[in-house]
C-alpha positions in Angstrom: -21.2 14.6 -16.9 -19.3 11.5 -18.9 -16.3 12.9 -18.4 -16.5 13.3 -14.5 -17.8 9.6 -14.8 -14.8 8.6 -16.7 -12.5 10.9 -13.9 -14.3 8.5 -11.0 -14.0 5.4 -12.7 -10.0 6.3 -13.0 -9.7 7.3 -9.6 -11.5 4.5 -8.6 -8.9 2.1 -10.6 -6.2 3.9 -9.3 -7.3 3.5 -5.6 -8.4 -0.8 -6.2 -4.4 -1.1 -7.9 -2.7 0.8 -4.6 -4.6 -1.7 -2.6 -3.2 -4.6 -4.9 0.7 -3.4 -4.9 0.2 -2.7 -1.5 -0.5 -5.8 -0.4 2.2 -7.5 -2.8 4.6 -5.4 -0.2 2.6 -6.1 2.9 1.2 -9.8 3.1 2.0 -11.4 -0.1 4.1 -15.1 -0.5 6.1 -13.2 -3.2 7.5 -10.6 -1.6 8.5 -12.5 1.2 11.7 -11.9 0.5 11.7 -7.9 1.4 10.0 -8.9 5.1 12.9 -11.1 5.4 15.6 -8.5 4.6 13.9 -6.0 6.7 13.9 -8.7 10.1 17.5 -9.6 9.2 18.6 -6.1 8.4 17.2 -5.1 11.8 18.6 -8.0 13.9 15.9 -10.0 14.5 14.5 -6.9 16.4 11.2 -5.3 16.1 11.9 -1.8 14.4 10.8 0.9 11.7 12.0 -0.9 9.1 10.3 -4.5 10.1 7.1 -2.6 11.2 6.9 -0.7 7.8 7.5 -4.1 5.7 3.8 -5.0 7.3 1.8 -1.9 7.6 -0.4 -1.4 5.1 -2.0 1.9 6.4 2.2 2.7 6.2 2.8 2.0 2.7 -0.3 2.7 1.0 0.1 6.5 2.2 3.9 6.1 0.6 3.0 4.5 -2.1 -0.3 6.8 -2.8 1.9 9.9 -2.8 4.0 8.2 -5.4 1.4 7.1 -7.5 -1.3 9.5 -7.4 0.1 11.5 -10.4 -1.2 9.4 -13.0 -4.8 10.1 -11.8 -4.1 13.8 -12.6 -2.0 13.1 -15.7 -5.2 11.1 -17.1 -8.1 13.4 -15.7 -6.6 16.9 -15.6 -7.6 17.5 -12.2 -5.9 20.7 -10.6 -3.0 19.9 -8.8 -3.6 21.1 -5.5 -6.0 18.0 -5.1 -2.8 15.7 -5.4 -2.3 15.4 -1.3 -6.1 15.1 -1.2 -6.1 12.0 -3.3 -2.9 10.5 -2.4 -4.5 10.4 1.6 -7.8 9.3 0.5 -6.6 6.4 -1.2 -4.2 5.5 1.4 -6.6 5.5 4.2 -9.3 3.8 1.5 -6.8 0.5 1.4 -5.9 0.5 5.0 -9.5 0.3 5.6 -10.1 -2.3 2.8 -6.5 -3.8 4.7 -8.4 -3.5 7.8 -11.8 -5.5 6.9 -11.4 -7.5 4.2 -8.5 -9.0 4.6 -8.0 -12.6 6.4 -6.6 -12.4 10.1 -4.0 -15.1 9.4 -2.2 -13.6 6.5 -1.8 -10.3 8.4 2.0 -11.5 9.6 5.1 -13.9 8.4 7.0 -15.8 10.7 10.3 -16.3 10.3 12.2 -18.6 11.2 16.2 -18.2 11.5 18.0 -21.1 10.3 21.4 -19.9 11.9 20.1 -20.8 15.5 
């Protein structure tokens, strides 16, 4: 029983640091810098790239599949769960995205300074 404690509180961790790094890319002052690529990289236009830069339901699922390993590198779960998790935990921070976080900080505006 302690050790599918300990597997819970991992997953758990894992799923609370996916949030946090997917917020850093999504809404966060110091990665403004990668929104602002994205807009000027796409023209000023609204496109995949821009709408990607801001989604967290979009990169949490990316970022989930990439990360999910070291859950199953640290509790020896069977592999198979690995798309399982990596879903979970994505649609757990775009929900945690969804309700918890502050209407205003949702989007940047940016403002072009060749105009």
């Amino acid at each position: 029983m302690r050790d599918f404690a300990m597997d819970l509180v991992i997953a758990g961790l894992w799923v609370l640091a996916l949030a946090r790094v997917t917020r850093l890319v999504v809404a966060d002052r110091l990665t403004d810098f990668l929104r602002i690529w994205a807009y000027r990289r796409s023209r000023g236009g609204e496109t995949m790239l821009t709408y990607f830069v801001q989604c967290p339901w979009c990169v949490s699922m990316w970022l989930g599949l990439a990360s999910s390993w070291v859950v199953f590198l640290l509790t020896g779960w069977d592999w198979w769960l690995y798309p399982l998790l990596s879903l979970a935990g994505s649609y757990a921070v775009g929900v945690f995205a969804e309700n918890l976080e502050p209407e205003d900080d949702a989007e940047i505006e940016i403002v072009d300074d060749d105009q």
